[in-house]
C-alpha positions in Angstrom: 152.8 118.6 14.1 151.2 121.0 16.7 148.0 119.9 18.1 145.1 122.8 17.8 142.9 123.6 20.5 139.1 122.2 20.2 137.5 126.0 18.4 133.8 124.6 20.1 134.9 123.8 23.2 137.4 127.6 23.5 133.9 129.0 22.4 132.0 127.7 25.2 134.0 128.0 28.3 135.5 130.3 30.1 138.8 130.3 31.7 139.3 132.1 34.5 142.8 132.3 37.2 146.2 130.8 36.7 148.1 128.0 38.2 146.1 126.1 40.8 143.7 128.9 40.9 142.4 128.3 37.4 138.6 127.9 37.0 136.6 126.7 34.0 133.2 128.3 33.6 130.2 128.1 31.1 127.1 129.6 30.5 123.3 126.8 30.6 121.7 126.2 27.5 117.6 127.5 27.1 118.1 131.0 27.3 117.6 132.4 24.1 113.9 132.1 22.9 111.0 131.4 24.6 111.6 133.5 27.6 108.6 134.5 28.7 107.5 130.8 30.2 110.6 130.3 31.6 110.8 131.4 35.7 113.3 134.4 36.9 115.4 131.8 38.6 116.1 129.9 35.6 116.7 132.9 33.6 119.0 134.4 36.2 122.2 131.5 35.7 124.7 133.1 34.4 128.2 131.5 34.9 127.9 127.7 35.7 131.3 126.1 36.8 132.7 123.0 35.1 132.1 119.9 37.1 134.8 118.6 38.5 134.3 114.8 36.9 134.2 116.8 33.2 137.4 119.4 34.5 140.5 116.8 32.7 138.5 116.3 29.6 137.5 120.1 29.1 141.6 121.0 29.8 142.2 118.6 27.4 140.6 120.2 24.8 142.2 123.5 25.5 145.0 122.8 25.9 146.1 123.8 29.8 
């Protein structure tokens, strides 16, 4: 049997490069209510790269 790729993990980050190149981003949490407390800094995050201690376990899950 073929093992499927984790659907809430391919929905969170995103994979970008090939090979030895590859890099696996994803986006903070806290950025979708409450906005107007929150500081420009923290609102300006946009892609956040995997750290490396987390990088096996999230390749795991997709499958790469």
């Amino acid at each position: 049997m073929k093992i499927k790729t984790h659907s809430g993990t391919k929905k969170r980050v995103k994979v970008k490069g090939k090979g030895k190149n590859l890099k696996l981003t994803f986006n903070k949490a806290a950025k979708r209510h409450l906005l107007v407390n929150k500081s420009a800094k923290q609102k300006s995050i946009k892609d956040v790269p995997v750290h490396s201690t987390n990088q096996k376990a999230v390749k795991k899950l997709l499958q790469l």
